[in-house]
KEKOLDO-301835 format. One record per residue (C-alpha): residue number from 1; x, y, z. Coordinates in nm, 4 decimals. Layout:
BEGIN
  nr       xx       yy       zz
 NUM        X        Y        Z
...
***
This chain:
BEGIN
  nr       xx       yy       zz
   1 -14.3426 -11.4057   1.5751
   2 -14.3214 -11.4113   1.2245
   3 -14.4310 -11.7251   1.0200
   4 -14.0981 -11.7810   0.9131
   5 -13.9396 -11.8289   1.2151
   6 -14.2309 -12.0266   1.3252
   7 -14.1220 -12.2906   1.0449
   8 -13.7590 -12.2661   1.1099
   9 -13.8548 -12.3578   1.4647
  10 -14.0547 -12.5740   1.3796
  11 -13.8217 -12.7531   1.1386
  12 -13.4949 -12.7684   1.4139
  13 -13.7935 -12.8795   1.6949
  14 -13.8491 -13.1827   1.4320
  15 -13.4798 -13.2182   1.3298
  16 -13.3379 -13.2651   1.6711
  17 -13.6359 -13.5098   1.7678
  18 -13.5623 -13.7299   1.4806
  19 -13.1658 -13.7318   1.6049
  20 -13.2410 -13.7697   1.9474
  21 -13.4871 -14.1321   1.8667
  22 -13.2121 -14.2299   1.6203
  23 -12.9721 -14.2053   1.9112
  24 -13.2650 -14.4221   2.1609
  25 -13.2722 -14.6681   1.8819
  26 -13.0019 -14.6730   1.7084
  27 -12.7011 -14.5466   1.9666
  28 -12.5300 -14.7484   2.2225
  29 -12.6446 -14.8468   2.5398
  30 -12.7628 -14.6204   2.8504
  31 -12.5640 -14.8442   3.0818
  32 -12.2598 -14.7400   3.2267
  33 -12.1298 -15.0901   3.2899
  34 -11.8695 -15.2080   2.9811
  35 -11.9715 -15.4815   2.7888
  36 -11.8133 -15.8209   2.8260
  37 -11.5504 -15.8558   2.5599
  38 -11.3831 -16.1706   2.7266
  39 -11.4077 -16.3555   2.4681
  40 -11.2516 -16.0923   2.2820
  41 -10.9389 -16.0774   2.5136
  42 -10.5743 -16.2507   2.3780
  43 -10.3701 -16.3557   2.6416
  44 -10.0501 -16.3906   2.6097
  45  -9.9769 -16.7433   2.6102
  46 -10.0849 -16.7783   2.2733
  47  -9.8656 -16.4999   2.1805
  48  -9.5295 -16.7415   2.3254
  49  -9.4920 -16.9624   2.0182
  50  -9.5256 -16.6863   1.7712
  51  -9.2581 -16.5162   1.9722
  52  -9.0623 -16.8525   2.0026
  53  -9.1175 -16.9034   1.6746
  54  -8.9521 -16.5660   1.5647
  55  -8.6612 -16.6122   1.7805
  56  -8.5680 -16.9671   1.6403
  57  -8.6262 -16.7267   1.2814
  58  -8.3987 -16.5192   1.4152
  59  -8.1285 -16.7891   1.5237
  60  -8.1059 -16.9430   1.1986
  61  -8.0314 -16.5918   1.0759
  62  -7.7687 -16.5396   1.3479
  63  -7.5995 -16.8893   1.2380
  64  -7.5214 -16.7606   0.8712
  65  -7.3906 -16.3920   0.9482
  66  -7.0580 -16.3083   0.8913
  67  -6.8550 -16.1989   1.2181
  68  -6.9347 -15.8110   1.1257
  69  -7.2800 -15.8968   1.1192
  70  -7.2561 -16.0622   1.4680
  71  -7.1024 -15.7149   1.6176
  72  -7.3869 -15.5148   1.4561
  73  -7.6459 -15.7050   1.6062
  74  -7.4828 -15.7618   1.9608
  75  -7.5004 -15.3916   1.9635
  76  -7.8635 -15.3773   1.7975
  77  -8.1197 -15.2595   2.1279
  78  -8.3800 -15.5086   1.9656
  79  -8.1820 -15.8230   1.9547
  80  -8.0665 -15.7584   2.3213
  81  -8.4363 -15.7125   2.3927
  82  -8.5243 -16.0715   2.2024
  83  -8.1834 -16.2235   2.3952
  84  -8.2748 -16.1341   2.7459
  85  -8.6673 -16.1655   2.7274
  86  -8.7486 -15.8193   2.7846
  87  -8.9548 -15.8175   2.4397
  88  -9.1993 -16.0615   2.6062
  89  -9.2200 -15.8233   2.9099
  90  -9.2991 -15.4977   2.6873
  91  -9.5578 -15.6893   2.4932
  92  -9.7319 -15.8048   2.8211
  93  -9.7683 -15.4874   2.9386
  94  -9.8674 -15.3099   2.6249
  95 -10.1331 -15.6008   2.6263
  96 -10.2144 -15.5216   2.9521
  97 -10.2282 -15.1140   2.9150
  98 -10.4567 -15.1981   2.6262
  99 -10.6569 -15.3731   2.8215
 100 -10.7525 -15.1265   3.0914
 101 -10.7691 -14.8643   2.7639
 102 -11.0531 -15.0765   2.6829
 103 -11.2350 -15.1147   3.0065
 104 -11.1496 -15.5060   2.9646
 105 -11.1001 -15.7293   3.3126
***
C-alpha cells in the first residue's frame, strides 16, 4: 500500500468516526418508543368556536347577498359542507390522520 492511500484511509477512517459521535451526541434518540407530544396534541373542541365563529361570519354574509348570490352559494360544495356539518367531520379526521402520521395517541 502506497502512502497515499494510507492517508486517504486514514482521513475517511477519521471522517466517518467524527459523523458517527456527532450522530451519538448530537442525533436523536436510540429508542424506538415516540416521544410524548400530548401536550402538543389540539383537540378539536377548541377548534368548535373558531368554526362557529366562521359560520356566524358566514351568516351575516348570507343576510346581505342579493337573491343571485343566494343560488350561487346553495350550489357552492363548501357552503353545503359548512350547512350540514360535514366540514367539522373532514377536519376531525384530517386531525385524526395527522395524528397517527405523527405516532401521537
Amino acid at each position: 500500500m502506497r502512502k497515499s492511500e494510507a492517508i486517504w484511509i486514514g482521513a475517511t477512517v477519521t471522517v466517518v468516526g467524527i459523523l458517527v459521535a456527532a450522530l451519538m451526541v448530537w442525533g436523536p434518540p436510540l429508542s424506538d418508543a415516540p416521544p410524548d407530544l400530548s401536550s402538543n396534541v389540539i383537540t378539536d373542541t377548541r377548534m368548535i368556536p373558531m368554526l362557529e365563529q366562521h359560520r356566524a361570519m358566514m351568516e351575516q354574509m348570507r343576510a346581505s347577498a342579493t337573491p343571485q348570490m343566494m343560488q350561487m352559494m346553495a350550489n357552492d360544495p363548501m357552503w353545503q359542507m359548512l350547512d350540514s356539518g360535514d366540514m367539522i367531520g373532514m377536519m376531525e379526521d384530517a386531525e385524526a390522520d395527522m395524528d397517527r402520521m405523527m405516532g401521537r395517541p
